[in-house]
N, C-alpha and C positions, 0 to 999 in steps of 0.2 A: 633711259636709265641703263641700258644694255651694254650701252658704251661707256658709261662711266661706272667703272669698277670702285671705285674707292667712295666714290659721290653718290648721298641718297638722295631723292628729289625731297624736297621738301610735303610736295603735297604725297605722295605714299607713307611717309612719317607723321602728316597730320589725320591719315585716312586709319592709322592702326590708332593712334590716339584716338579719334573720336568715339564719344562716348555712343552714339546710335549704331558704330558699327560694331563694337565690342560687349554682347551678351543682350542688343536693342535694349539695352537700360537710357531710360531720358535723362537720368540724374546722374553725373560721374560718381558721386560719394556715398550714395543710398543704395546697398547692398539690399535690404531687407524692400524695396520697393524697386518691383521689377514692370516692366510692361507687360501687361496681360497678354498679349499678340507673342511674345517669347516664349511665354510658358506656354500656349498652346501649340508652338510651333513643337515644340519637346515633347507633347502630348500627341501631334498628330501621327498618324500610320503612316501616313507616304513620308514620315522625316525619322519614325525611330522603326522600321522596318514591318514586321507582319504584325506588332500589336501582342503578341504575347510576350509575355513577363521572360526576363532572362534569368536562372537560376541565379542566384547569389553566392556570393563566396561563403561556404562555411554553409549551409541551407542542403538540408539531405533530399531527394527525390522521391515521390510518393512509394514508387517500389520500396526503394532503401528504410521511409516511415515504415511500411506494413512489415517489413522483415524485423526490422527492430523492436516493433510490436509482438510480432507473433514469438521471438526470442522471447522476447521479457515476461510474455503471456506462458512461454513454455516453462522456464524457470519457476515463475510463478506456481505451475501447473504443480512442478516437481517438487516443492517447500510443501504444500497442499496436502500434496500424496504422502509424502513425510512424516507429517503432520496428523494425518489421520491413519496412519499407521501406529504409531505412536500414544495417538491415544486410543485405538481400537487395543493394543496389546495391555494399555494402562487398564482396559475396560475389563477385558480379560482377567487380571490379575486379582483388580475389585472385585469382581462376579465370584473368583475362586476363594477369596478370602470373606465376602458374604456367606456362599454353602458352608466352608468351615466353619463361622459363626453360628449358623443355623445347627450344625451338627453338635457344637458344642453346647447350644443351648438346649437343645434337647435332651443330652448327657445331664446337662444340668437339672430338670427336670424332673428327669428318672431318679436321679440323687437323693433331689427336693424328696419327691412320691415316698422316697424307700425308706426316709432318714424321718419320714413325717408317721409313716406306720412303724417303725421302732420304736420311735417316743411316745405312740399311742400305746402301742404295746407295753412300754415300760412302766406310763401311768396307770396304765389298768394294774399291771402287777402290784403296784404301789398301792393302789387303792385297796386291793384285795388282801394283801398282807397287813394295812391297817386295820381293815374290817377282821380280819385274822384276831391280830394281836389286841384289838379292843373286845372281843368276846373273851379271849384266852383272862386279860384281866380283870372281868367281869363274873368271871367265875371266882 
């Protein structure tokens, strides 16, 4: 075949065709039905190198996982902090507006007490001025 430049031998053209030398498939047209001896060959160590998985296209590496983690953990961290910041100040705000409730209801109270001894006071006078005027005309 060396000498003939232009000429293929026929048997090297029947040897790329056959189907036991192209993928060790028995069947030329059954894709999905391979020889078991092929796919092991793909499987062994001494045919695809040391046996460990080769990164994939697009597939981050454990470091690059744990960094991506520990960001999205840190963000996380900081929305958190925010967050309870936020409501610590909201809690704040409540607690101060509780006292002032309490202050005004005490106000209230006192109001009630003072507003409750006038009217006592005033019914007594009332009473006592009837009792007044019902002797006055009884006489």
């Amino acid at each position: 075949m060396a000498g003939n430049l232009g000429k293929e031998d026929s048997s090297s053209v029947q040897g790329v065709q056959d189907p036991s030398i192209i993928g060790g498939s028995k069947m030329a047209g059954n894709l999905g039905k391979e020889d078991p001896s092929s796919v092991q060959d793909v499987q062994d160590q001494s045919v695809t190198g040391s046996g460990h998985k080769r990164p994939r296209a697009g597939k981050k590496s454990a470091a690059e996982r744990s960094k991506d983690q520990r960001e999205k953990k840190k963000v996380e961290d900081e929305k958190l902090k925010a967050k309870t910041d936020e409501l610590e100040k909201s809690n704040s705000h409540l607690e101060g507006q509780a006292f002032q409730l309490r202050l005004d209801l005490k106000e209230t109270r006192e109001e009630n007490i003072n507003l409750k001894i006038v009217e006592k006071s005033q019914s007594d006078s009332i009473l006592e001025l009837g009792k007044v005027g019902f002797s006055l005309h009884t006489l």
